[in-house]
N, C-alpha and C positions, 0 to 999 in steps of 0.2 A: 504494500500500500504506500502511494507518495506522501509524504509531509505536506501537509497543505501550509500554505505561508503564513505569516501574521500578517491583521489587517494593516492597511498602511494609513498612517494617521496624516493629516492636512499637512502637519508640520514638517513632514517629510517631503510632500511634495514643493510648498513655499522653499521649502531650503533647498533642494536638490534642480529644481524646477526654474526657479526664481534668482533667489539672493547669491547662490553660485555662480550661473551663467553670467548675471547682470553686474558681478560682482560688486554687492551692493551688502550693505552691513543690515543689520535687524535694527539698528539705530536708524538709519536713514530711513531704509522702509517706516518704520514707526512714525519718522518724524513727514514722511511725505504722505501718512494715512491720518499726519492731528491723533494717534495712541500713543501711550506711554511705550518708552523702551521695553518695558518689562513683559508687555502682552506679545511682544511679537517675538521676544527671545523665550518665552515660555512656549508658544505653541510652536516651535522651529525647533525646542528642544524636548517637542512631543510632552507636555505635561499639563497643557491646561485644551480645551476645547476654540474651535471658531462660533462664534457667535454669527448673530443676523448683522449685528450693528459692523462686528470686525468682517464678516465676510463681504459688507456693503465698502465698505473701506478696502480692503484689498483688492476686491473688485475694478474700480475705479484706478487703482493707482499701478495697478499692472497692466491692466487693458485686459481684463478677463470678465465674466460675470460674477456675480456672489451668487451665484447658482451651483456653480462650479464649486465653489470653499464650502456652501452649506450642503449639496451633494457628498462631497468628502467626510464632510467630518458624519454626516449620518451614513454611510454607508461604513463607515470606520467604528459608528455607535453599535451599530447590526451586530456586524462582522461579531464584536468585542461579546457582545451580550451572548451571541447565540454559541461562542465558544462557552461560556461564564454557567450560561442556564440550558444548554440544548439537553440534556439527560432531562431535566424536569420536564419541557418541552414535548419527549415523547410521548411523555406519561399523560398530556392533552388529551381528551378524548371531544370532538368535534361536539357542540350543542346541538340537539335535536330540536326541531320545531315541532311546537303543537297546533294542530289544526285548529284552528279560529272555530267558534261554538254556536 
């Protein structure tokens, strides 16, 4: 059976994506989205989440959409959750509907 990968969290893609090619610091970025330094070297070093407000801001200041950042980090919430809880998950058993009376 293959290893399946870990999810890949926003901040990887901002750093790997972004701030390396552009060669551009987590400082500058921050200061060309109006965020403090600290939100942008947190999510770059994977530890805190994209928000609506942060992914409208990076959006803008990359040329990308915050569609894109808030895509990421929910499909990175998924990913996380469904390794976290997928055994309880099985044990779901689908709701039956009752016919109206």
């Amino acid at each position: 059976m293959a290893k399946k990968l870990a999810p890949m969290h926003p901040g990887e893609v901002l750093r790997e994506e972004f701030l390396i090619p552009l060669d551009l610091s987590a400082g500058a970025l921050a200061k060309a989205c109006g965020l403090p330094r600290t939100r942008i070297e947190r999510i770059v070093n994977e530890e805190t989440a994209v928000s609506a407000d942060t992914a409208l801001r990076l959006g803008k200041a990359l040329g990308t959409s915050a569609q894109l950042w808030l895509n990421l980090q929910n499909d990175f919430d998924m990913r996380t959750a469904q390794s976290r809880i997928g055994k309880e998950l099985d044990k779901i058993n689908p709701v039956k509907r009752h016919a109206a009376a």
